[in-house]
LUMGUKOL-145292 format. One record per residue (C-alpha): residue number from 1; residue in three letters; x, y, z. Coordinates in Angstrom, 2 decimals, padded with zeros to 5 digits. Layout:
BEGIN
<rec nr="NUM" rest="ALA" px="X" py="Y" pz="Z"/>
...
//
This chain:
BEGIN
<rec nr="1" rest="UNK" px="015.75" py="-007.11" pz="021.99"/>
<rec nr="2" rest="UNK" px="011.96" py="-007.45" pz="021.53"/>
<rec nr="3" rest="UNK" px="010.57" py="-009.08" pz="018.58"/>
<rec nr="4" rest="UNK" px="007.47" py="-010.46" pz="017.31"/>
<rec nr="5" rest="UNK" px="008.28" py="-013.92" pz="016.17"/>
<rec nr="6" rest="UNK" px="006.12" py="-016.85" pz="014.49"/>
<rec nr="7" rest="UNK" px="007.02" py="-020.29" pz="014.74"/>
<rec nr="8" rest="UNK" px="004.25" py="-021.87" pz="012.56"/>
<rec nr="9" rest="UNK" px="002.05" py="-020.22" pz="009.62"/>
<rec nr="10" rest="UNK" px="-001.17" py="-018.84" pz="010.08"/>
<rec nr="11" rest="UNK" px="-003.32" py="-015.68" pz="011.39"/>
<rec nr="12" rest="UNK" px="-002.88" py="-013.20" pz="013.61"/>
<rec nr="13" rest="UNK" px="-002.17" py="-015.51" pz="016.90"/>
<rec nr="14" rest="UNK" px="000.82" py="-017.21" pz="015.84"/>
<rec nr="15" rest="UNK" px="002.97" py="-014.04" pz="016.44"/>
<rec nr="16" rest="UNK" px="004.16" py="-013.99" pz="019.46"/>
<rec nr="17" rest="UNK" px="006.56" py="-011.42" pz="021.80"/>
<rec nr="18" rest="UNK" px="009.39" py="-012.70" pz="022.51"/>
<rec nr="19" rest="UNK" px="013.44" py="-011.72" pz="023.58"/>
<rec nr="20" rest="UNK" px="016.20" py="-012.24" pz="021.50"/>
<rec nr="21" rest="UNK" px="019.66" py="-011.96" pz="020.62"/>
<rec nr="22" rest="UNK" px="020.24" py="-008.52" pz="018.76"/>
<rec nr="23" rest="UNK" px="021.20" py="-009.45" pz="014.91"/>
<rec nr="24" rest="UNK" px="024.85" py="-008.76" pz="014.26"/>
<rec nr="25" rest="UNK" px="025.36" py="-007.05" pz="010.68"/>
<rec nr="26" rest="UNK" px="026.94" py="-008.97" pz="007.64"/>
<rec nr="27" rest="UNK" px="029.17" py="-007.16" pz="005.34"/>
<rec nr="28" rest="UNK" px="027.02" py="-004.68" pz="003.15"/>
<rec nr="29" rest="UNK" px="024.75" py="-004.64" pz="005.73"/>
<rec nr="30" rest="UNK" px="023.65" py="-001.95" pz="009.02"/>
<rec nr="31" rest="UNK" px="021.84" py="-001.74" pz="011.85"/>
<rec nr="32" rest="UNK" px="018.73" py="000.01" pz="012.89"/>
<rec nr="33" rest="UNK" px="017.41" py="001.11" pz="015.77"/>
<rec nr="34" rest="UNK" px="013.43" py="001.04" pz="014.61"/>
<rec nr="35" rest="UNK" px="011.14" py="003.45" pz="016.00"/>
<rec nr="36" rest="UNK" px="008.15" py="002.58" pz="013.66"/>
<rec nr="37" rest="UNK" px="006.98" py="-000.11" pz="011.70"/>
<rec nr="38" rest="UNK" px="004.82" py="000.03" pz="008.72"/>
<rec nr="39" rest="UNK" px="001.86" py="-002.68" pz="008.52"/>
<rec nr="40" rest="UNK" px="000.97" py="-004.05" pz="005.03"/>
<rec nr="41" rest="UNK" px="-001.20" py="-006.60" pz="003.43"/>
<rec nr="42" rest="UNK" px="001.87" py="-008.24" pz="002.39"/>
<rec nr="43" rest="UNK" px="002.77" py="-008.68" pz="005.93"/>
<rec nr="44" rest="UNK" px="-000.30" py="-010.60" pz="006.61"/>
<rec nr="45" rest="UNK" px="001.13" py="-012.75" pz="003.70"/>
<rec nr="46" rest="UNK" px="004.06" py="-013.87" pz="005.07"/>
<rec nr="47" rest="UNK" px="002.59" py="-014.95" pz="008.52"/>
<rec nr="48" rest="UNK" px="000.05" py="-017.24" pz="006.22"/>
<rec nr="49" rest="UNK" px="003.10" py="-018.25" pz="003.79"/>
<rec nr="50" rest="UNK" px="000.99" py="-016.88" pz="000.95"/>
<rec nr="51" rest="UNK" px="003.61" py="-014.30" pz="000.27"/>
<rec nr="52" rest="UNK" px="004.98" py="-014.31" pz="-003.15"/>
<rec nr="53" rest="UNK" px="008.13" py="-015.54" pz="-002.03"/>
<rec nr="54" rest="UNK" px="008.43" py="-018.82" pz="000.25"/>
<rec nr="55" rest="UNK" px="008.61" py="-018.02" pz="004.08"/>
<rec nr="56" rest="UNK" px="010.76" py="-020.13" pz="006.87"/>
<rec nr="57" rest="UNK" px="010.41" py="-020.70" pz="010.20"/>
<rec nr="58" rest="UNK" px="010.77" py="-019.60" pz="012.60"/>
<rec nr="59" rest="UNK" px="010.00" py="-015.70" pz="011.06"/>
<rec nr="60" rest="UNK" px="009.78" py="-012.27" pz="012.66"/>
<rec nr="61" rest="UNK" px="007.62" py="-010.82" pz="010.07"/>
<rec nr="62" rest="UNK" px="007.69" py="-006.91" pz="008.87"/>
<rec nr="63" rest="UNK" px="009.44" py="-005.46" pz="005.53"/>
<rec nr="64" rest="UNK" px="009.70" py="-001.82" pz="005.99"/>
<rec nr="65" rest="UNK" px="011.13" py="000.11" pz="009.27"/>
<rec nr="66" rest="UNK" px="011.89" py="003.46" pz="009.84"/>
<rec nr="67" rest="UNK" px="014.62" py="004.23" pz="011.99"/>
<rec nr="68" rest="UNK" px="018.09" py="005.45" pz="013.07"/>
<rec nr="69" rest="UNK" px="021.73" py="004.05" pz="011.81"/>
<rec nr="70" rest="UNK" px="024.45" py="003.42" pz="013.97"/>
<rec nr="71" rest="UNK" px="025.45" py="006.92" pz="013.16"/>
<rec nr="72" rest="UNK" px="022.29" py="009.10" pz="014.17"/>
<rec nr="73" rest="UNK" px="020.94" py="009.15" pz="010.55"/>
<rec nr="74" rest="UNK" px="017.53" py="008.87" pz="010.26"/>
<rec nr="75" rest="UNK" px="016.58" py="006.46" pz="007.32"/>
<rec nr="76" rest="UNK" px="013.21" py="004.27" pz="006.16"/>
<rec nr="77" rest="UNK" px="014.51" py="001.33" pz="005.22"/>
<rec nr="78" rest="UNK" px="013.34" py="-002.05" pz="003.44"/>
<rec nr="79" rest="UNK" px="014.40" py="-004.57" pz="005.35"/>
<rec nr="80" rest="UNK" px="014.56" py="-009.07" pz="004.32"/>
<rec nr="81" rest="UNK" px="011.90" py="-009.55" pz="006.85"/>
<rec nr="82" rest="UNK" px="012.78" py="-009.00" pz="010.09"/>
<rec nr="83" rest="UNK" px="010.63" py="-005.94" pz="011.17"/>
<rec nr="84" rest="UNK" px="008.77" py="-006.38" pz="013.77"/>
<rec nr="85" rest="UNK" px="011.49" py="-006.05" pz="016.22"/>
<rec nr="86" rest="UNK" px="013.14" py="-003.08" pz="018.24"/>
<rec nr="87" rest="UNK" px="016.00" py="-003.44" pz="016.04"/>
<rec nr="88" rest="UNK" px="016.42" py="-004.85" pz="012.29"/>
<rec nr="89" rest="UNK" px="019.57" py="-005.29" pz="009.49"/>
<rec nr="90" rest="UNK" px="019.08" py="-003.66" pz="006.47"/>
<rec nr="91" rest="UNK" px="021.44" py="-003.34" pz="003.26"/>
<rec nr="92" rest="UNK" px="023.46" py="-000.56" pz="003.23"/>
<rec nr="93" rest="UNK" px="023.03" py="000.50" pz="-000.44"/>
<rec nr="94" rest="UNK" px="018.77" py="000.55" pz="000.03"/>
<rec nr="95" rest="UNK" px="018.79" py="003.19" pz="003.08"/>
<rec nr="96" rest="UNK" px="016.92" py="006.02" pz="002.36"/>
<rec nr="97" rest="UNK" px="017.56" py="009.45" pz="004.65"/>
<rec nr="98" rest="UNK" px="014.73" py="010.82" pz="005.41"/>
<rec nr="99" rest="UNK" px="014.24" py="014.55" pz="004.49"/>
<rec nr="100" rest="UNK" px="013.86" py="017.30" pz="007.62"/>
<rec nr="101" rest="UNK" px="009.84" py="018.17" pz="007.76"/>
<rec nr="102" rest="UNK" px="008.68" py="014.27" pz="006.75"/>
<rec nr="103" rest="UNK" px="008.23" py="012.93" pz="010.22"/>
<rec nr="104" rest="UNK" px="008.93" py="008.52" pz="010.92"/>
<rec nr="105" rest="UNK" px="005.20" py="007.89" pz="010.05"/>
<rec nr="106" rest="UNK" px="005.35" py="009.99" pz="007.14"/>
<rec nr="107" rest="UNK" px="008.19" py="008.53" pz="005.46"/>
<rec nr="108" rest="UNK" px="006.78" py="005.07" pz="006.70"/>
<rec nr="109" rest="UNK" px="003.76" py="005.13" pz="004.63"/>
<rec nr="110" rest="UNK" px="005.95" py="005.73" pz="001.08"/>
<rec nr="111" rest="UNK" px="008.04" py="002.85" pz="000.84"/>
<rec nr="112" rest="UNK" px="005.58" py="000.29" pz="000.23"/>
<rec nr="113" rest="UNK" px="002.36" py="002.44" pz="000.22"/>
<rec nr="114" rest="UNK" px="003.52" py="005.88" pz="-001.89"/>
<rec nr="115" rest="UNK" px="005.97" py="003.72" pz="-004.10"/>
<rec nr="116" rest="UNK" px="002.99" py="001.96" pz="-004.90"/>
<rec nr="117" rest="UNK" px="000.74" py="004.54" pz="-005.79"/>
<rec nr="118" rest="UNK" px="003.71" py="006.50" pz="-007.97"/>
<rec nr="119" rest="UNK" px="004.21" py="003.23" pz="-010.11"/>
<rec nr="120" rest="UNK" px="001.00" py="002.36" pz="-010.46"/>
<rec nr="121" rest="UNK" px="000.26" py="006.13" pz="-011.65"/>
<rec nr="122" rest="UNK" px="002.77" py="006.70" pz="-013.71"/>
<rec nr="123" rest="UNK" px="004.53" py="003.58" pz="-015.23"/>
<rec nr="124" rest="UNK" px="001.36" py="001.95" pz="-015.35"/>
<rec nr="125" rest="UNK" px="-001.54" py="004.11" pz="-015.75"/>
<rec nr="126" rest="UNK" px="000.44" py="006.67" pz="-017.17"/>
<rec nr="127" rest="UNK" px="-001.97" py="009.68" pz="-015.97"/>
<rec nr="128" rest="UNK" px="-002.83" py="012.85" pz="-017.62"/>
<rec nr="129" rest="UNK" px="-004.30" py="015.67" pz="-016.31"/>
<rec nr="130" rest="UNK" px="-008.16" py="015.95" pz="-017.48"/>
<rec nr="131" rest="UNK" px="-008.88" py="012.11" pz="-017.03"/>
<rec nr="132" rest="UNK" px="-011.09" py="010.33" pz="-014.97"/>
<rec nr="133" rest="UNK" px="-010.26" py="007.61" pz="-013.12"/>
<rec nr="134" rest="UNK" px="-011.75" py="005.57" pz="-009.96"/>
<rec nr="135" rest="UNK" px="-009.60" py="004.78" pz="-007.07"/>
<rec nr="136" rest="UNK" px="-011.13" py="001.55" pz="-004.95"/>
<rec nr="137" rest="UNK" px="-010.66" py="001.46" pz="-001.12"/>
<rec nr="138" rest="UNK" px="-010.26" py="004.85" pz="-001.17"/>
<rec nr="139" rest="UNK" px="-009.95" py="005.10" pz="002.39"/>
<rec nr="140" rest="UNK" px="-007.06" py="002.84" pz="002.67"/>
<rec nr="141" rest="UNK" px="-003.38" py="003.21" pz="002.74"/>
<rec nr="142" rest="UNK" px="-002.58" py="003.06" pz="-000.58"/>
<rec nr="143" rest="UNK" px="-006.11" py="004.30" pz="-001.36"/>
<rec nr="144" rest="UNK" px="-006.05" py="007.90" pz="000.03"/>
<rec nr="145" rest="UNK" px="-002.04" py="007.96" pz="-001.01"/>
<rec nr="146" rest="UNK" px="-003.51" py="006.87" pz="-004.93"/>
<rec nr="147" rest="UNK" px="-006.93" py="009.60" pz="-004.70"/>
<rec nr="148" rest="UNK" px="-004.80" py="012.65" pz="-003.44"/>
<rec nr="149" rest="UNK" px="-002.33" py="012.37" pz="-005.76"/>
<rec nr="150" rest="UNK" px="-004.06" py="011.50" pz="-008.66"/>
<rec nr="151" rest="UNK" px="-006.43" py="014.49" pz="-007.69"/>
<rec nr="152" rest="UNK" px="-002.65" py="016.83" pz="-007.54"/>
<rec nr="153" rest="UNK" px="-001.68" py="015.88" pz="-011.34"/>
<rec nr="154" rest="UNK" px="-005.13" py="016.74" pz="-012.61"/>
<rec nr="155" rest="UNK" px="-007.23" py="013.86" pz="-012.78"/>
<rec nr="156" rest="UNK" px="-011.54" py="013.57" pz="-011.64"/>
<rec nr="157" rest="UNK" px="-011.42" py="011.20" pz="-009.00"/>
<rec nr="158" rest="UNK" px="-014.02" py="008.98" pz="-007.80"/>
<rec nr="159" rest="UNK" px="-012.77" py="007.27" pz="-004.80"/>
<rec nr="160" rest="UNK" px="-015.09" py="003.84" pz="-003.93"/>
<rec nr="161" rest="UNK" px="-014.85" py="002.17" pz="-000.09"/>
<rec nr="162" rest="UNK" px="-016.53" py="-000.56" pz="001.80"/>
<rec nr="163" rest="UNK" px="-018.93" py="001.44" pz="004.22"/>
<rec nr="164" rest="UNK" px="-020.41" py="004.94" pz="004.26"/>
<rec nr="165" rest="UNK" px="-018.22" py="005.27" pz="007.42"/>
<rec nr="166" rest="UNK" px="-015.30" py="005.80" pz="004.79"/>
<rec nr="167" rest="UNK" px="-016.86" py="008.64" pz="002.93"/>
<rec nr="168" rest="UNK" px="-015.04" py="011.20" pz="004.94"/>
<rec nr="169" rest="UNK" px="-011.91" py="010.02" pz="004.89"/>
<rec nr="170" rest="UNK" px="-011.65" py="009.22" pz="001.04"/>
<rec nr="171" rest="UNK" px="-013.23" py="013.34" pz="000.53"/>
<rec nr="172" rest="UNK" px="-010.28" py="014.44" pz="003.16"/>
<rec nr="173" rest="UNK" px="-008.38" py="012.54" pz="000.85"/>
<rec nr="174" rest="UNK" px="-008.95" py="014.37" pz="-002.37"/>
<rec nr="175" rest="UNK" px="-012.04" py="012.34" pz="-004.02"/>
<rec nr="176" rest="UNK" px="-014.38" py="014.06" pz="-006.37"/>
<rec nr="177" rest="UNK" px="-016.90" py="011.93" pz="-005.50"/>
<rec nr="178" rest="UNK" px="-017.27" py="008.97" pz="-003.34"/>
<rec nr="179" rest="UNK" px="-019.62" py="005.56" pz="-003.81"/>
<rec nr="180" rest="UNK" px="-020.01" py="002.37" pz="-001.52"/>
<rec nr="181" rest="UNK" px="-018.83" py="-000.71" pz="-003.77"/>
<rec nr="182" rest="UNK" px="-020.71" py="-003.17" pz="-001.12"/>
<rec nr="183" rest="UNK" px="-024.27" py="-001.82" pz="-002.91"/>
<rec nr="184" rest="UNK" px="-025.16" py="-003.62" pz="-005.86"/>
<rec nr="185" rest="UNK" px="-025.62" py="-000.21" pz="-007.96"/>
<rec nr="186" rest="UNK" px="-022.48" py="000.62" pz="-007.20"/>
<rec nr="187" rest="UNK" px="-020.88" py="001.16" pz="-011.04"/>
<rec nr="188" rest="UNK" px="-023.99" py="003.38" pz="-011.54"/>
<rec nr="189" rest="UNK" px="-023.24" py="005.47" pz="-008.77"/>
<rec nr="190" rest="UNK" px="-019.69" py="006.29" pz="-010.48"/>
<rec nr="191" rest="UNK" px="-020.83" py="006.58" pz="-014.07"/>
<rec nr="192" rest="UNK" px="-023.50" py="009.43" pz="-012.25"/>
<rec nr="193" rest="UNK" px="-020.86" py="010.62" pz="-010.70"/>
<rec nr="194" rest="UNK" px="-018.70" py="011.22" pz="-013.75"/>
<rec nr="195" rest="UNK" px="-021.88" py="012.36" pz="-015.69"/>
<rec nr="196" rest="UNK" px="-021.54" py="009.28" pz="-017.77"/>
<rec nr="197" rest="UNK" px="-018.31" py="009.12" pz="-018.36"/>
<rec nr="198" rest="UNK" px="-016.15" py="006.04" pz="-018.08"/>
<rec nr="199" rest="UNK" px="-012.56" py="005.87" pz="-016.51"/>
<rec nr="200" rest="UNK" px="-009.28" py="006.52" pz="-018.49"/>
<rec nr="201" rest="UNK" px="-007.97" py="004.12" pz="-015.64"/>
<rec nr="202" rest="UNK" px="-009.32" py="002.06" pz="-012.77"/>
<rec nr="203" rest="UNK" px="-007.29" py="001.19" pz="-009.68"/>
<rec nr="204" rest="UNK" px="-008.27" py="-002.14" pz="-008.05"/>
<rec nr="205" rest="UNK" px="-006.78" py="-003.11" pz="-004.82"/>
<rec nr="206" rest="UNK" px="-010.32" py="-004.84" pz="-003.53"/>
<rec nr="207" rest="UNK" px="-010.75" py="-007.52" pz="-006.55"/>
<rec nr="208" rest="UNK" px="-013.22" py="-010.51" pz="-005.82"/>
<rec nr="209" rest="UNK" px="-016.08" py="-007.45" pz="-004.59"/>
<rec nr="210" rest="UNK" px="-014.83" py="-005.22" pz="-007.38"/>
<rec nr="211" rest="UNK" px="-013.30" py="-006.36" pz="-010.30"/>
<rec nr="212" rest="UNK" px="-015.90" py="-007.21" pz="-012.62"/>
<rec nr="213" rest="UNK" px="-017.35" py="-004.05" pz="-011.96"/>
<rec nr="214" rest="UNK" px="-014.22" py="-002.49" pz="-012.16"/>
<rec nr="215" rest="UNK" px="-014.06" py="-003.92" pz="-016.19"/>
<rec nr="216" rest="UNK" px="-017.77" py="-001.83" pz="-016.56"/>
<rec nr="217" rest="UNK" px="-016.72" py="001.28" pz="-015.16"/>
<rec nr="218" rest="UNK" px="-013.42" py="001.18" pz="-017.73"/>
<rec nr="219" rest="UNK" px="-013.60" py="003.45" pz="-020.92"/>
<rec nr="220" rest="UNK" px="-012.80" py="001.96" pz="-024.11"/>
<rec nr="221" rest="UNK" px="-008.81" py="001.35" pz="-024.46"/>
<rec nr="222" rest="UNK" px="-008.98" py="002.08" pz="-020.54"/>
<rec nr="223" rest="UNK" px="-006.58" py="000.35" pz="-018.28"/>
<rec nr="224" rest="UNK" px="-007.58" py="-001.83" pz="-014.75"/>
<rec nr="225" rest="UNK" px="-004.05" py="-001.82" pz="-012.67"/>
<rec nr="226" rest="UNK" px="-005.37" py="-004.86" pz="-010.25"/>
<rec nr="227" rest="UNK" px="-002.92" py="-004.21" pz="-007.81"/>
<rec nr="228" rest="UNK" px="-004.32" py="-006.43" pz="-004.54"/>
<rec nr="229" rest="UNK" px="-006.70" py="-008.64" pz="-003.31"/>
<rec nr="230" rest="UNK" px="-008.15" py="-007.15" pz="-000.36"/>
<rec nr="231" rest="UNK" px="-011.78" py="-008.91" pz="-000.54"/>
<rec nr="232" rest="UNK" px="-010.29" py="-012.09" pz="-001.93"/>
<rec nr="233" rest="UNK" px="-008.89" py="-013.04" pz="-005.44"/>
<rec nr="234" rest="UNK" px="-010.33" py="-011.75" pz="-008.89"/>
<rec nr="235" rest="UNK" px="-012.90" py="-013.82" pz="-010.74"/>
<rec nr="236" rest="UNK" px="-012.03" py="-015.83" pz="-013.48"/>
<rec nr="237" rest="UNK" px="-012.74" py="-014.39" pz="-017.08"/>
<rec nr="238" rest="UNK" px="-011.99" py="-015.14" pz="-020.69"/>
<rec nr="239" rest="UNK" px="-009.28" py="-012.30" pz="-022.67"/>
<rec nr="240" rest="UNK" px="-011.75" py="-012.12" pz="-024.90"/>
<rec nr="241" rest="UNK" px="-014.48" py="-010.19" pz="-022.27"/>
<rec nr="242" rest="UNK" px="-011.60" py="-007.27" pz="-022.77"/>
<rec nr="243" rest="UNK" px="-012.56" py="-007.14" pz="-026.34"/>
<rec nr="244" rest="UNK" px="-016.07" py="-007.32" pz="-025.48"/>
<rec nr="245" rest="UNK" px="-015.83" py="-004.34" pz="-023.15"/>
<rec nr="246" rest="UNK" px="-013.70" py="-001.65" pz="-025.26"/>
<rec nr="247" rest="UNK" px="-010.40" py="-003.18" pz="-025.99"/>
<rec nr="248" rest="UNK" px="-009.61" py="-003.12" pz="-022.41"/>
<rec nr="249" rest="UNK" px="-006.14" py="-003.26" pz="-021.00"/>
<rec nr="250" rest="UNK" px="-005.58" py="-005.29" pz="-017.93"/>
<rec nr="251" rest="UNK" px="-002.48" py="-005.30" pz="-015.72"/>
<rec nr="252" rest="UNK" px="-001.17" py="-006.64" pz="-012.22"/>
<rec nr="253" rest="UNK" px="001.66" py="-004.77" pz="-011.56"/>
<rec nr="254" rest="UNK" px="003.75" py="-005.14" pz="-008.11"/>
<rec nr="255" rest="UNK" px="005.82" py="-002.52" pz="-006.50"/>
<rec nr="256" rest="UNK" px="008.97" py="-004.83" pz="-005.92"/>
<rec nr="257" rest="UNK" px="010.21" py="-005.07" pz="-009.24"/>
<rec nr="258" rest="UNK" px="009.38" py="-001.19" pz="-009.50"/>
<rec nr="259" rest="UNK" px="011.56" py="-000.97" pz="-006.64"/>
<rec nr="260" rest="UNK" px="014.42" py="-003.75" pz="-007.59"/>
<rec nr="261" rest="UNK" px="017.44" py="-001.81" pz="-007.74"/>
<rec nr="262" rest="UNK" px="018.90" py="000.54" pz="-005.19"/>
<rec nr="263" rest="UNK" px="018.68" py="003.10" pz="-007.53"/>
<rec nr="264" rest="UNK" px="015.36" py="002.47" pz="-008.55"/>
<rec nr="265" rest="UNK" px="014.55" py="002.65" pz="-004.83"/>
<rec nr="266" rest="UNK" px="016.15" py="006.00" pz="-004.31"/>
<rec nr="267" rest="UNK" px="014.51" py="007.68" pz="-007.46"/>
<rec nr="268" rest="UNK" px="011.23" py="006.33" pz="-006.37"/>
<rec nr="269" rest="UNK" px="011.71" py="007.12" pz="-003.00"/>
<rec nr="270" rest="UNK" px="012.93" py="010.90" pz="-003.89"/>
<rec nr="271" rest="UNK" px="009.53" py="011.51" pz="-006.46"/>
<rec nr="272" rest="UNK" px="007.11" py="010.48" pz="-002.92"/>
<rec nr="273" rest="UNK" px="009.55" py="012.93" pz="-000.42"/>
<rec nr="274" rest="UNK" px="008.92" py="015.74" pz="-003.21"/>
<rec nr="275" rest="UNK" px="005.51" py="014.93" pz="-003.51"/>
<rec nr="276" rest="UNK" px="005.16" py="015.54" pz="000.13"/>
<rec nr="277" rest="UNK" px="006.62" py="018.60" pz="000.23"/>
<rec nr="278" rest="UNK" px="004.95" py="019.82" pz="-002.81"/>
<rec nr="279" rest="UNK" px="002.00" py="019.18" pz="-000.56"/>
<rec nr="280" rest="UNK" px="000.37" py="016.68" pz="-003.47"/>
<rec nr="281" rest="UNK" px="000.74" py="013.91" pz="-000.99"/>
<rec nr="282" rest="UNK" px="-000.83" py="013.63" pz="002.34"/>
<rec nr="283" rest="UNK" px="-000.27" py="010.58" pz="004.85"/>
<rec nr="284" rest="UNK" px="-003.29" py="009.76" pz="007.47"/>
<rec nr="285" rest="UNK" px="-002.25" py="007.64" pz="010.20"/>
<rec nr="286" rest="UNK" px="-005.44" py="005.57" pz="010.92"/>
<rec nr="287" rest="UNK" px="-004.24" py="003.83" pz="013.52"/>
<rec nr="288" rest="UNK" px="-001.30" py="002.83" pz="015.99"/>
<rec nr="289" rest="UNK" px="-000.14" py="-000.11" pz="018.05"/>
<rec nr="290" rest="UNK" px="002.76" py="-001.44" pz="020.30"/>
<rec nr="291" rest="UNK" px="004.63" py="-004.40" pz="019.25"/>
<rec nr="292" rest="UNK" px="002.55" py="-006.55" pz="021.76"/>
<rec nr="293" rest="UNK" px="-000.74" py="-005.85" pz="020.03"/>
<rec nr="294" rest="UNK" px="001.33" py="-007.00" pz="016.78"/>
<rec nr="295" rest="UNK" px="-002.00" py="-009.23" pz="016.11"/>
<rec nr="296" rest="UNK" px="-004.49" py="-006.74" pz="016.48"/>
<rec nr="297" rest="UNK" px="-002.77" py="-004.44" pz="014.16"/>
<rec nr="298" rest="UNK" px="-002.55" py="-007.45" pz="011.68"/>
<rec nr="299" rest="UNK" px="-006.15" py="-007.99" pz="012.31"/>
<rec nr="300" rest="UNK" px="-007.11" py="-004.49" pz="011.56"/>
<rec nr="301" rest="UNK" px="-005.48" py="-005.03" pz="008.46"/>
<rec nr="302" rest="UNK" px="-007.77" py="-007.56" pz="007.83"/>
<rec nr="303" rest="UNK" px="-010.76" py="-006.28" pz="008.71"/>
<rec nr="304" rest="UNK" px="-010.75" py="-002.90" pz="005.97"/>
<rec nr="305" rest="UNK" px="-012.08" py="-001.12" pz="009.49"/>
<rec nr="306" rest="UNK" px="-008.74" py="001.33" pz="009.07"/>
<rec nr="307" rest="UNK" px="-008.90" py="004.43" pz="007.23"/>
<rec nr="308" rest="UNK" px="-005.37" py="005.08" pz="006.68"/>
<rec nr="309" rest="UNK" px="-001.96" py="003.90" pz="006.96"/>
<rec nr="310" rest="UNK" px="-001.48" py="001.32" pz="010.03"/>
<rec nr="311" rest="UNK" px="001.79" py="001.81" pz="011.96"/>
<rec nr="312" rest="UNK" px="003.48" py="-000.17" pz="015.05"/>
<rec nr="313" rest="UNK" px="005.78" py="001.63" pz="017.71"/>
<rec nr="314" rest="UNK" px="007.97" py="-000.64" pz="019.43"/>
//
C-alpha cells in the first residue's frame, strides 16, 4: 500500500511516499480501506514530536480516516496513528457508521473538528440561547463548525479571523459579525459589534495573537475555553489578572478525554450526525490534496491560508 511515512521529526518535508506491507489486524482490531483523511493541527504535532503523547519512529502520521470495513460498511474511524495511508487498523469497538446523506468529507470533519466544537459548547461553555460569545479563527475548521452552531442554539456570534480575506467565509458560516484580530483595535471592534456587551464565553483556538485580548472581551464570571495554539502558545499571566478582569473562568479543555471511551465516542459522534441533519451544522471543505502533496496539505495547515476543513484523498 501507499503511505506517507516519517523517519525523523520535523516539518512538512520529512514525510515522505513510500510502499509498504499492508497492516494485518490484531484481535479487537479491523481494517479499512481509507478513502479520505482528515488534516489537523494535531497532526502537524506528531510529525514535530510536540504531540501530547510521545511519537516513534519511524511514523505514518494521521488520526482520523474515513473509510470502508472489510464488510462494505462505511465508518469514520479514529485510528493509533497510522492515517496517512491507503489503508489503516482501527479498534473495532470505536467505528462509527456513517449515516446515509453525510457524505466521507462530511463525517470527516466531526471526529476531531465537530467533537470539538460540541464539547467545548456544551460541557465546557455550557451555552444558552440569548448569549454572546466570540468564536476566534472563525474561518477555520473548528472555527466555522464552533460559529454555525453556536449561531443554531441561539447565541450572538462574533466570529474573529486573521485577514479580511476570511470575512466571507466566517458570515457563510453563521457569524453575526466579523473583526480582523491581526489590527490592534481589534477587542473594540467586537465590543461595537455587540453594542458593548461582553461575551458570556470566548473560544480561543489562536492564543499568543489573541488571548490577552480574549481575557478583555470576557464578561464578568465569563469563561475563555483556550482550546489551541494556532499563532503560538498563550502568554504568561498571574490567576490573579482573572480576578482583576471579572472573576474570570479560564479552561483548556481537549477533545480526547471528551472522547475516551467508546461510548463516549459514539454519543458524541451521534449529537454532530444529528446536528447535520438538523441542518445546525455545516462542513466547508477548504481544500483537498493527494497523499503525495501530504506536505503541502500540512503546510496549509500551517499557514491559517485555509478556510475550512483540510482533507487528503489517497
Amino acid at each position: 500500500m501507499k503511505a506517507i511515512q516519517i523517519t525523523e521529526f520535523g516539518g512538512p518535508d520529512v514525510m515522505h511516499l513510500v510502499d509498504l506491507d499492508t497492516p494485518t489486524p490484531g484481535e479487537g482490531q479491523e481494517l479499512i480501506n481509507v478513502s479520505a483523511i482528515g488534516i489537523n493541527y494535531a497532526d502537524t504535532h506528531q510529525t514535530e514530536n510536540s504531540y501530547l503523547s510521545a511519537q516513534k519512529l519511524p511514523l505514518i502520521p494521521g488520526i482520523e480516516v474515513v473509510g470502508t470495513t472489510a464488510s462494505g460498511v462505511r465508518v469514520l474511524a479514529p485510528v493509533d496513528g497510522g492515517g496517512y495511508a491507503q489503508q489503516a487498523l482501527t479498534h473495532s469497538a470505536t467505528m462509527i457508521p456513517i449515516p446515509d446523506g453525510v457524505t466521507d468529507e462530511q463525517a470527516l470533519c466531526m471526529l476531531v473538528q465537530g467533537s470539538t466544537a460540541w464539547h467545548i459548547l456544551k460541557t465546557v461553555g455550557h451555552l444558552q440561547p440569548g448569549e454572546t460569545v466570540v468564536v476566534h479563527a472563525a474561518a477555520g475548521g473548528v472555527g466555522q463548525i464552533l460559529a454555525g452552531w453556536a449561531k443554531a442554539l441561539g447565541a450572538f456570534v462574533v466570529g474573529t479571523v486573521g485577514s479580511q480575506t476570511k470575512f466571507a467565509a466566517a458570515k457563510e458560516a453563521g457569524c453575526d459579525a466579523v473583526v480582523d484580530y491581526s489590527k490592534p483595535n481589534w477587542v473594540e471592534e467586537v465590543l461595537k459589534a455587540t453594542g458593548g456587551k461582553k461575551a458570556n464565553v470566548v473560544y480561543d483556538s489562536v492564543a499568543k495573537e489573541t488571548f490577552l485580548g480574549s481575557l478583555d472581551c470576557t464578561a464578568p464570571f465569563g469563561t475563555v475555553a483556550l482550546f489551541g495554539a494556532a499563532s503560538g502558545p498563550a502568554p504568561e499571566i498571574q490567576p490573579e489578572i482573572l480576578n482583576k478582569k471579572g472573576c474570570l473562568f479560564l479552561t483548556r479543555p481537549s477533545v480526547f478525554p471528551h472522547n475516551a471511551t467508546p461510548a463516549l465516542l459514539q454519543e458524541n459522534a451521534k449529537a454532530v450526525f444529528d446536528a447535520i441533519a438538523k441542518g445546525q451544522v455545516k462542513v466547508q471543505i477548504g481544500a483537498k490534496f493527494s497523499l503525495e502533496q501530504a506536505a503541502d496539505a500540512h503546510r496549509a495547515a500551517e499557514g491559517r491560508k485555509v478556510s475550512g476543513a483540510i482533507v487528503m484523498i489517497p
